[in-house]
C-alpha positions in Angstrom: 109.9 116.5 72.8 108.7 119.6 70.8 110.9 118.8 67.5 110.3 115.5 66.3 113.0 115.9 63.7 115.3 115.4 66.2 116.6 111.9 67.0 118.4 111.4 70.2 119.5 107.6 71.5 119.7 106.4 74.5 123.2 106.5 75.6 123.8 110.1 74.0 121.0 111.6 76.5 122.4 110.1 79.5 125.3 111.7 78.7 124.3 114.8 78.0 122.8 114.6 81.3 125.5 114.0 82.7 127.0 116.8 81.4 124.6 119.7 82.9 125.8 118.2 86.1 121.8 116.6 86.9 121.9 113.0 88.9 120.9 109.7 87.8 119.5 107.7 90.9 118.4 104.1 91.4 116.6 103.0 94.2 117.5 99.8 96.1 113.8 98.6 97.4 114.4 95.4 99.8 112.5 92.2 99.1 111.1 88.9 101.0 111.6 86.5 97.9 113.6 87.2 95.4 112.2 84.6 92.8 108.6 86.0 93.2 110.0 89.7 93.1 112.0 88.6 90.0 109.3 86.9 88.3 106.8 90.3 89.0 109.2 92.9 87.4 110.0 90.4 84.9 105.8 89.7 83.7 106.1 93.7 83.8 108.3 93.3 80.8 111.1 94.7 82.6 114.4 93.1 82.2 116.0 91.7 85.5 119.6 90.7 85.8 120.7 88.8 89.0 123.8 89.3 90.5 123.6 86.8 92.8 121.0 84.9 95.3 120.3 87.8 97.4 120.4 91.3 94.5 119.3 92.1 91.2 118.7 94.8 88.9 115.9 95.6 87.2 116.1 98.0 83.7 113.8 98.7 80.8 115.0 99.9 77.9 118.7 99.5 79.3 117.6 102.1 81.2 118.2 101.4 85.7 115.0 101.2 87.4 116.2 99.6 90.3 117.5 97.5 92.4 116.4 94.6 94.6 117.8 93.5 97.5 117.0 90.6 99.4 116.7 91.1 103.2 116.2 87.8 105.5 113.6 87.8 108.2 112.1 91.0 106.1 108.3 92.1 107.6 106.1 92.3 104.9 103.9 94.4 107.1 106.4 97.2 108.1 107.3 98.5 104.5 107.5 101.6 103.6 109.9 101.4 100.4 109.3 102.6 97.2 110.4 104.7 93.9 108.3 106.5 91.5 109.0 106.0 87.8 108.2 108.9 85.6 107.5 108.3 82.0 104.7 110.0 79.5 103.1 106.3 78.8 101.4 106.4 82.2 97.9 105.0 80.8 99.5 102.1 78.8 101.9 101.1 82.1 98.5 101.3 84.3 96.6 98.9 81.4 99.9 96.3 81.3 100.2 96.1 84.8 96.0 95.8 85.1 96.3 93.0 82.2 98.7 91.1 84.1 96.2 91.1 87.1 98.5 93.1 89.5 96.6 95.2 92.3 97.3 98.4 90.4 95.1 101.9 91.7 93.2 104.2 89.5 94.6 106.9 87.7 94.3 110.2 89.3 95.9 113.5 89.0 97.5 114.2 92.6 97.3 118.3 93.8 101.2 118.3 93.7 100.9 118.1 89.3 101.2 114.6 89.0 99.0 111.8 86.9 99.7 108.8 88.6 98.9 105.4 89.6 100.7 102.7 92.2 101.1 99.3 91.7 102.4 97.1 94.7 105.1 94.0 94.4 105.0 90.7 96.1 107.4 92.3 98.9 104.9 95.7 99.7 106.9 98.0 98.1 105.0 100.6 96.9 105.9 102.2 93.0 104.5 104.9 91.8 104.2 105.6 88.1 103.0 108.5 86.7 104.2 112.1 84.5 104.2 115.6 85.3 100.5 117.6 84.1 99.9 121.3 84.4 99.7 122.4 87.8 96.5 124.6 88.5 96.3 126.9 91.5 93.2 126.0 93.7 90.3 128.7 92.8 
């Protein structure tokens, strides 16, 4: 990020990742409908490839985000899944998401040295999107 003479792809950073032994990890949020959940990641211009009736994955960029998993008789109203996706476009993600009239909240910069927002899909999974700022010690 500090030399932009450097070019990197994709699949050569994974790897090098993967070679200073850090950990890749997708979540697997469960969902009530898979064609509305589908059809919200989807609008989000994320790309979503179905396995079959009841799991998907979502990417961007070929990248995992997630995964979706259809659960029957799932209660909307006792969710408490989500995943937090961590890029530096924060502000553009939270004016996409607000264009496509998603309940999205406002930006904030959390205590813990986070700029953030959270956006909610049709199943109540809560995701988080945001980017690491400077932390500053309470005066």
């Amino acid at each position: 990020m500090c030399h932009d003479e450097i070019k990197i792809c994709r699949i050569c950073a994974l790897w090098l990742v993967g070679r200073t032994g850090s950990i890749d990890v997708t979540p697997t949020l469960p969902v009530a409908d898979m064609a509305k959940n589908v059809e919200f990641w989807e609008a989000a211009g994320f790309d979503v490839h179905r396995y079959d009736d009841g799991f998907a994955f979502v990417s961007l960029d070929e990248q995992s985000v997630c995964d979706l998993d259809l659960v029957e008789g799932f209660d909307l109203g006792a969710n408490r899944a989500g995943c937090y996706i961590i890029t530096d476009q924060t502000e553009a993600w939270h004016a996409r998401f607000a264009a496509l009239g998603m309940t999205v909240t406002s930006i904030g910069d959390m205590p813990w040295g986070m700029r953030e927002f959270t956006v909610t899909d049709p199943s109540g999974n809560r995701i988080r999107i945001g980017h690491s700022t400077p932390h500053r010690p309470e005066q």
